[in-house]
Each structure stands twice: as C-alpha cells, then as structure tokens.
C-alpha angles and dihedrals in degrees: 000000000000108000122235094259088056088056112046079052094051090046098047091055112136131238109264096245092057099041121123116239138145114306116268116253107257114211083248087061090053118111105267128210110241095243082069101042086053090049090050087054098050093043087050091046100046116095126184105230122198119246093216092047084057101059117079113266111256121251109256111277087053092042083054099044088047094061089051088053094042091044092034081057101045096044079049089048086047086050090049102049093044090057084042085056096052102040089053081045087049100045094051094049107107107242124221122247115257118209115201110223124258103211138345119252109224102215114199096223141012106283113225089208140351133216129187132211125169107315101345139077130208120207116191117210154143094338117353132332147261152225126245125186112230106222106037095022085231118159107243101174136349124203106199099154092108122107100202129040134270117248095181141000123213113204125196122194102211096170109268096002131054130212117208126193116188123188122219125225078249088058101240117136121221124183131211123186104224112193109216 
C-alpha cells in the first residue's frame, strides 16, 4: 500500500512543458575551435576611434571661428537639401499644355469682358459686342446698336445655337440667339 507522502507526490507531479530539469545546450555554451575564440577577442577589442577626438582640442579664437564654420556649413546643407526638395517636388508636377497662337485678332475697341462657347468667342465692349471665330479670328457678326457698354456677357451652349445674354453698365439684360 503507498503510503500518504507517495501520493501526494504522485498526485503534485507537473505538466512536461513546466518541470524542472537541467538547462538545454545553447549553440554559445558549445565547445569552440581556438581560431574563433581568437576572432571573438579581436571583434570584442577593436574600437573604432574618431579621427577628430584624436586631435588636441584649439585654444579658444580658432575653437570659436570653427563652430561658425560648422554651424555656417549645416544651416548651408539644410539650404541645399531644401532646394533639392523642391526641385525633385517641381520636376514630378505635371505641367499644362501650351498652345502657341495661330494669329492675332485685331479688336476695334477695348473690350470690357470676353466669353467663350464651342468655337467662338464674345468680347463685350463701348457700345455692344461681337463675334469672333476661334480658329481663323476672323469677325462673324457685331452688334454695335447699344448705346451704353457691356459689363458682362453670359454665353449658353445650347448644341448647334447660342444664347447670349450681355449686361449693360445700366444693368439690363438683354439676350440675342446666335446659330453656330
């Protein structure tokens, strides 16, 4: 018969992954060769000195003079690196087409405004507004029986016709159907 002590020992036995037993070998408590124990010495010995810690320290005007420099040439490298920024930023923004123009329209006043539709453009001015074709700037129609100015033209596209709307300087609207 098992005595009380042999089963409450029996009974208090841990789970496999918590017992207690001697430590596993890690690959550092393995037996080493003595070419690598010599490397891991030298590895351990060799310091990297820096060649500016090495040199005596100035006597005080030349120690001054050398922070200007060191600070004149980072604020210089921040400058740098900024333009540098901005330039990358620059060269990667997608730039607009430019069209060269094909002729000059020769207006015969100062237009007070201008509105566009399809292939035409309107330009408002001294006593009524007219019609330019696009492409050849050539004058289709004029409208001159006004007796104020227009301030602002308002163009509709409306498929083949245009309606356009100018406002006087005495603010009456007035619209015209224009068939393009």
């Amino acid at each position: 018969m098992l005595s009380s002590k042999e089963s409450l020992t029996q009974r208090k036995k841990l789970p496999v992954s918590t017992r207690q037993g001697p430590p596993k070998a890690l690959e550092k408590d393995w037996p080493k060769d003595n070419d690598e124990v010599e490397e891991k010495e030298e590895e351990e010995n060799y310091v990297l000195h820096d060649p500016e810690r090495g040199l005596d320290s100035l006597p005080q005007p030349y120690r001054m003079i050398n922070k200007l420099v060191e600070l004149l040439f980072d604020q210089s490298w921040e400058l740098i690196e900024e333009r540098a920024a901005l330039r990358q930023a620059d060269s990667t923004r997608i730039r607009p087409t430019v069209y060269t123009p094909v002729s000059e329209i020769q207006l015969s006043q100062r237009p007070s405004c201008m509105a566009m539709s399809q292939d035409y453009v309107f330009f408002g001015g001294a006593k009524g507004f007219s019609i330019y074709n696009l492409y050849n700037a050539e004058r289709l129609y004029a409208w001159e029986k006004l007796r104020v100015d227009v301030t602002s033209i308002g163009v509709t596209d409306l498929g083949s016709e245009i309606l356009i709307a100018p406002v006087d300087e005495m603010g009456i609207c007035s619209s015209s159907y224009f068939l393009a």
